[in-house]
N, C-alpha and C positions, 0 to 999 in steps of 0.2 A: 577592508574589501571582503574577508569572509565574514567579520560578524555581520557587514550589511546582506548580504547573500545567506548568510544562515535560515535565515523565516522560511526564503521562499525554497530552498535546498530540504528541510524539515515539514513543511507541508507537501512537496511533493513524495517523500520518501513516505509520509501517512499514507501518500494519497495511495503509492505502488503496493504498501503491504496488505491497503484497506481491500485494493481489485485482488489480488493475490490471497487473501480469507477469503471473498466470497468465491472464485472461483477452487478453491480448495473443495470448500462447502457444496457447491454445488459438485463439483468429482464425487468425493464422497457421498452424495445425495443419489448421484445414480448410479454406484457401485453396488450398494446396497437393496 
């Protein structure tokens, strides 16, 4: 049950970090 669930549990967690850099990026972009 979790190894079938792991792919889509690890792509989603990409997918949260991937929004969470670029809105980092972008704070930082207009702090500056």
């Amino acid at each position: 049950m979790v190894e079938r669930l792991f792919p889509e549990i690890a792509t989603a967690l990409l997918f949260l970090i991937a929004i969470l850099c670029m809105i980092a990026l972008l704070y930082i972009s207009t702090k500056w």
